[in-house]
C-alpha positions as CSV (number, residue, x, y, z in Angstrom):
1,X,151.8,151.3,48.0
2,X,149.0,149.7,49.2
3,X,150.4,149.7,52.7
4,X,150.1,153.7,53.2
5,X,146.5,153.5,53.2
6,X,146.7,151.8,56.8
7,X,147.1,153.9,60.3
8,X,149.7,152.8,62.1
9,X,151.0,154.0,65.4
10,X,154.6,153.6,65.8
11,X,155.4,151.4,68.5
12,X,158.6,149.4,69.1
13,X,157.4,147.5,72.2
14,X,158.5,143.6,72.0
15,X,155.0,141.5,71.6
16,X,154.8,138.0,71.3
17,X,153.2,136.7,68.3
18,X,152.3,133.2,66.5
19,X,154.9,131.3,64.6
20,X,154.7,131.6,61.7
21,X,153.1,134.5,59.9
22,X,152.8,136.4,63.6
23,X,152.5,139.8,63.4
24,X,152.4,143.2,65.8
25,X,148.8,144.5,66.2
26,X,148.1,145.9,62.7
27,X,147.8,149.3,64.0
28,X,151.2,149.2,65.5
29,X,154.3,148.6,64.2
30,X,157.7,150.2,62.9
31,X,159.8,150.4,60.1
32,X,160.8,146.5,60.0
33,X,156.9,146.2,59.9
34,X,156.1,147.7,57.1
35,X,158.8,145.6,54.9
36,X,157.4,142.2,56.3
37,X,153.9,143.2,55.7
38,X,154.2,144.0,52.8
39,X,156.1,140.7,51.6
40,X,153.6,138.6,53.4
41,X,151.3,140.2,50.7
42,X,152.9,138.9,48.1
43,X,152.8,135.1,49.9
44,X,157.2,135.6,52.0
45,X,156.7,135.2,55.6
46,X,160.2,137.0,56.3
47,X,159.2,135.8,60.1
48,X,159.5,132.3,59.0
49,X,162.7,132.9,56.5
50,X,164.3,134.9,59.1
51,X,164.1,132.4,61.8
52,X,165.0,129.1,60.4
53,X,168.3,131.4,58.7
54,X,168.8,132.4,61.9
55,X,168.6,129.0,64.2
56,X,170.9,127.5,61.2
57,X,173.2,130.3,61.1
58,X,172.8,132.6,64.3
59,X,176.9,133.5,64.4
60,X,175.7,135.3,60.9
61,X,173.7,137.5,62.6
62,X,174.3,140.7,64.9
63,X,171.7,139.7,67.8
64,X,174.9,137.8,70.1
65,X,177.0,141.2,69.8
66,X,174.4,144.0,69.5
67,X,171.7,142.2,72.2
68,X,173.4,139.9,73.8
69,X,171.1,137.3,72.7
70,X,172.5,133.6,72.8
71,X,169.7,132.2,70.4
72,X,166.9,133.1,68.0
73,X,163.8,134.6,68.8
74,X,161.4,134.5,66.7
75,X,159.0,136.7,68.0
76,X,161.7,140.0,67.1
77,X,164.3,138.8,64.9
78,X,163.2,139.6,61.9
79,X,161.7,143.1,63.2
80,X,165.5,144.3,63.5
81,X,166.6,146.3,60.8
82,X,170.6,144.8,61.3
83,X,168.7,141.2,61.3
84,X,166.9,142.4,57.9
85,X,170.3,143.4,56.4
86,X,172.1,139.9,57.6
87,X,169.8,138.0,55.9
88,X,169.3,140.2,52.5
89,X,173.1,139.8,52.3
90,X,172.7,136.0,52.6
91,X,169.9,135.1,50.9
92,X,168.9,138.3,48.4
93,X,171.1,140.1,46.4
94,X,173.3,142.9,47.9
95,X,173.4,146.0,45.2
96,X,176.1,148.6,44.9
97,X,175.2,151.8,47.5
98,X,175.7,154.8,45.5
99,X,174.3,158.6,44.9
100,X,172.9,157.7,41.4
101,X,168.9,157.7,41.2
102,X,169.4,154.7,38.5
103,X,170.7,152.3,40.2
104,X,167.8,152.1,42.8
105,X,164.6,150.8,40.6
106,X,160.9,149.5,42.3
107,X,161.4,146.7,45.4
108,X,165.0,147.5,46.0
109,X,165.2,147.1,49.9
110,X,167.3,150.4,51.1
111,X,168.5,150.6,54.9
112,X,169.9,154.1,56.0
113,X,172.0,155.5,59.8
114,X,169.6,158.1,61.0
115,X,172.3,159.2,62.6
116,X,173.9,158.0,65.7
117,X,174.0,154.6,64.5
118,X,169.9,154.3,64.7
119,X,169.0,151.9,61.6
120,X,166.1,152.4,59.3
121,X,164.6,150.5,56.4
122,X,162.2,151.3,53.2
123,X,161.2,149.4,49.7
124,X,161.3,151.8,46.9
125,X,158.3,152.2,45.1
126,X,157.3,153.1,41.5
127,X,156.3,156.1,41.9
128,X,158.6,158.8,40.8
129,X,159.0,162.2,43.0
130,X,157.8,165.0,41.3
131,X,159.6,166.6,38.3
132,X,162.5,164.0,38.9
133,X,163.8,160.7,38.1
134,X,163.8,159.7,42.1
135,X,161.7,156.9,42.8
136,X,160.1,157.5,46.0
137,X,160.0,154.8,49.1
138,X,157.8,153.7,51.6
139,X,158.7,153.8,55.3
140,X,157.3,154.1,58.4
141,X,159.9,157.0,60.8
142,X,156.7,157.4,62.9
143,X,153.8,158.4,61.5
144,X,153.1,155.6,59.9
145,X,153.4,154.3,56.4
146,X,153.9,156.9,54.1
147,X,155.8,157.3,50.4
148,X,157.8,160.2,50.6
149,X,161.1,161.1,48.4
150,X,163.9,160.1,51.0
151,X,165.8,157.6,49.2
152,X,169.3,160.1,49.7
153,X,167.6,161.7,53.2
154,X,170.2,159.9,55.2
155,X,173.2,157.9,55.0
156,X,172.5,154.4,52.8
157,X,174.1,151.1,54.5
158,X,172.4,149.0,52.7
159,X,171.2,147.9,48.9
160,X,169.1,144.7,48.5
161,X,166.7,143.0,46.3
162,X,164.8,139.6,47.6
163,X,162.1,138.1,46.0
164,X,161.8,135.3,48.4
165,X,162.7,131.7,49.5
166,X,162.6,130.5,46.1
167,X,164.7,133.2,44.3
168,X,167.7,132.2,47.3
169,X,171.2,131.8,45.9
């Protein structure tokens, strides 16, 4: 929640940063953003998981096929929605993807297809939407942060909860 209160301009641009805990220029960033931001609140630097997953288990990941990558980087790894879901799948725990409002409950990780295959990425939050049992989420689609009832706006590919390194199966 806390994150909405900060502008945010969305750019996608690739921008080296420190390892670990590197970050975009806090008034930039996209949707990936918004999800490691607010982790590294709570003490995760998904930068840091991210990466050593990835130099350990890179053939896990879509970065070879989708960008023709031939090792990790860890300056945009984990700002790629398809990384995200690789390593929620390994290391969180992957939830069923359904149309019921229950079974999505405050920090559930939800990715969606924008359509045309573009990938997206929100934490659900606990606030409800108005005069319904819909938790809301907070994304970043381009004008920065912002909780908004969108949880069944798009198509959902993905259904994850993580609560960090030490929580790993």
């Amino acid at each position: 929640m806390e994150r909405t209160r900060h502008p945010v301009r969305y750019v996608s641009a690739y921008v080296r940063i420190p390892y670990p805990n590197g970050d975009v220029p806090s008034g930039t960033g996209v949707c990936t953003d918004e999800v490691i931001r607010s982790y590294r609140s709570v003490g995760v630097d998904l930068q840091k998981e991210v990466h050593e997953d990835m130099v350990g288990n890179f053939s896990d990941y879509p970065s070879q096929e989708r960008w023709g990558l031939d090792h990790p980087d860890s300056n945009i790894d984990h700002r790629r929605v398809p990384n995200l879901m690789a390593f929620f799948q390994r290391k969180g725990e992957t939830l069923p993807i359904t149309n019921r409002t229950s079974d999505y409950a405050p920090g559930d990780l939800v990715t969606w297809d924008l359509g045309g295959g573009v990938p997206h990425i929100g934490i659900v939050v606990d606030q409800k939407s108005r005069g319904s049992d819909q938790y809301m989420v907070v994304h970043n689609i381009g004008a920065g942060p912002k909780m908004e009832d969108v949880l069944f706006e798009w198509k959902i590919t993905g259904h994850y909860r993580y609560f960090g390194p030490d929580s790993s199966r």
